[in-house]
C-alpha positions in Angstrom: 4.4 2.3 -4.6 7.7 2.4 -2.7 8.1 6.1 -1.6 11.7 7.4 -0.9 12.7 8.9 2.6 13.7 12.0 3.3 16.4 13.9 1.0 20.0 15.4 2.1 19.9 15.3 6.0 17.8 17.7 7.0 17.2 18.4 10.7 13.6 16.7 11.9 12.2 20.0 12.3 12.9 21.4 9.2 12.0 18.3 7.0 9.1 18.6 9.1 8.4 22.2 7.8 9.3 21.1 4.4 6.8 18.1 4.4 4.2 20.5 5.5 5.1 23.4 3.1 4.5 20.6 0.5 1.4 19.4 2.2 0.3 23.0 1.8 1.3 23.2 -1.6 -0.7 20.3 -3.2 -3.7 21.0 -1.5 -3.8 24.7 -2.7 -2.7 23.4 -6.3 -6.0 20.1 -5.8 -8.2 22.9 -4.9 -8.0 25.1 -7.5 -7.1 22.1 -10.3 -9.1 19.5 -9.0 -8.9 17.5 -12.1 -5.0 17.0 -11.2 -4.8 13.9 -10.8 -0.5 13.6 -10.1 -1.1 16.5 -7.8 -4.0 14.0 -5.6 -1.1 11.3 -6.0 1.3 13.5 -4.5 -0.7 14.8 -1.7 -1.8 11.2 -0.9 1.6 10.1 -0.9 2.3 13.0 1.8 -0.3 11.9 4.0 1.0 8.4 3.7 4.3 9.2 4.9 3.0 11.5 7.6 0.4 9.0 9.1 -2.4 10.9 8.2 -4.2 8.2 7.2 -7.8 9.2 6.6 -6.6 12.5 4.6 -4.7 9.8 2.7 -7.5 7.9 1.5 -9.5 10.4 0.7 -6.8 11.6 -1.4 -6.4 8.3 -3.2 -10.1 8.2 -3.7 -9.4 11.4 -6.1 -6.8 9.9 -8.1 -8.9 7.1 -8.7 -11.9 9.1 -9.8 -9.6 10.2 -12.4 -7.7 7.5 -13.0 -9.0 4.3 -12.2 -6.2 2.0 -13.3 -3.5 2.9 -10.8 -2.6 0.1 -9.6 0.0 1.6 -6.8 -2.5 4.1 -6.3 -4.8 1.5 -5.0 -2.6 -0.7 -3.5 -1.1 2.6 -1.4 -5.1 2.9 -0.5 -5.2 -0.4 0.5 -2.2 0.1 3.0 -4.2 3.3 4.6 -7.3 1.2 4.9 -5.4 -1.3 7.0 -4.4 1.4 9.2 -7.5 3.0 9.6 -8.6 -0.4 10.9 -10.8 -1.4 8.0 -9.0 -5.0 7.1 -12.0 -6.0 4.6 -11.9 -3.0 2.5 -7.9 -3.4 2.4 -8.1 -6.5 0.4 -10.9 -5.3 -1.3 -8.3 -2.7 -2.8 -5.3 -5.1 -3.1 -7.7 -7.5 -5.2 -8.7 -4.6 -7.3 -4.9 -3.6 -7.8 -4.7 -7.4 -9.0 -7.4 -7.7 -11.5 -5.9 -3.8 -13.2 -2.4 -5.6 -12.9 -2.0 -9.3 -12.8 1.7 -9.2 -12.0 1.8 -6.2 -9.2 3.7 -7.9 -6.6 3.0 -5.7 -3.6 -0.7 -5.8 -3.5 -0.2 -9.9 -3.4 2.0 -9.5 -0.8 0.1 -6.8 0.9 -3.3 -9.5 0.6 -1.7 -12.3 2.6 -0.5 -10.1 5.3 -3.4 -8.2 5.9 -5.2 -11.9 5.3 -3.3 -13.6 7.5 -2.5 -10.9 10.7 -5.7 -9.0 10.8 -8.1 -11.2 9.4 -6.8 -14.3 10.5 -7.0 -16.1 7.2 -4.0 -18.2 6.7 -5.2 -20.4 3.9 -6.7 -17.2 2.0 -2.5 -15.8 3.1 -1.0 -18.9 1.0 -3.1 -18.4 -1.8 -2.0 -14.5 -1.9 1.5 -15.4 -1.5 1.7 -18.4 -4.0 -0.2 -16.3 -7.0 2.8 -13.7 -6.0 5.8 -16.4 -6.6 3.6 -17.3 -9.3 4.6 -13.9 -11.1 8.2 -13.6 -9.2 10.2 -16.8 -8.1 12.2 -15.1 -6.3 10.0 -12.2 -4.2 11.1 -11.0 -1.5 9.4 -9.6 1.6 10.6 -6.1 2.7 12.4 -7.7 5.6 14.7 -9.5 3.4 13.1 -12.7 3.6 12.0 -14.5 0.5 7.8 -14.6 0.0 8.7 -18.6 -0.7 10.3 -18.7 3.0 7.2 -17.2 3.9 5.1 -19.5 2.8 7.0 -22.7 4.0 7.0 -20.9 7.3 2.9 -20.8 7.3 2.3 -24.1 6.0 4.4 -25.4 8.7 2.5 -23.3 11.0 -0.9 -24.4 10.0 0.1 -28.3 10.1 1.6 -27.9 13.4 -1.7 -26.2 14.5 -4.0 -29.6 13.3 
């Protein structure tokens, strides 16, 4: 899912009290509604956005006992998996995401980079970046750059490398 940034300018400090106050606040309201499944979303989402990447996961896992389905909510898991050094599992999620939503963009893109930096997969990279412009000609990568720039950029790559 894309998550916003931080609202009206507060000062780092305080947004940093505010984040935990809301921290706080979810996992009082998961603990004594455990079956809250926008509430594990939530507090997931916090975790995300504060690096706390195992806390995340675990989070995720929640939601996803509850609801299975999610696609972001899987994909966002897969993005914590990555950081917590577990590469395999991350597409693993991403591939999941795919097969409860053929046409989620970001877990495609998400596949070929983790493919391609951390598991050193560049054919297994194409792939995930060509079923993306599959769904959308015209992706783009959150640098600005197009996913079909992308891919020209690794096939040239990989030929130059035979």
């Amino acid at each position: 899912a894309v998550k916003g940034g931080m609202g009206g300018g507060m000062p780092p400090a305080a947004a940093q009290r505010d984040l935990q106050d809301q921290i706080a606040g979810l996992e009082a309201e998961t603990r004594q509604n455990p079956s809250n499944v926008a509430a594990w979303i939530d507090l997931g989402n916090l975790y995300f956005d504060t690096e706390q990447v195992k806390k995340s996961i675990e989070a995720y896992r929640k939601a996803l006992e509850l609801q299975p389905n999610n696609a972001d909510v899987v994909t966002d898991m897969g993005v914590m998996l990555r950081k917590d050094g577990r590469p395999k599992e991350a597409v693993e999620a991403f591939d999941r995401a795919i097969a409860i939503n053929p046409r989620h963009e970001i877990s495609r893109l998400n596949k070929g980079i983790v493919l391609l930096h951390d598991l050193q997969d560049g054919p297994g990279a194409l792939r995930a970046w060509e079923g993306l412009l599959e769904v959308n000609p015209t992706a783009m990568a959150p640098g600005g750059m197009s996913i079909d720039q992308m891919v020209q950029g690794l096939k040239k790559q990989m030929a130059e490398k035979k």
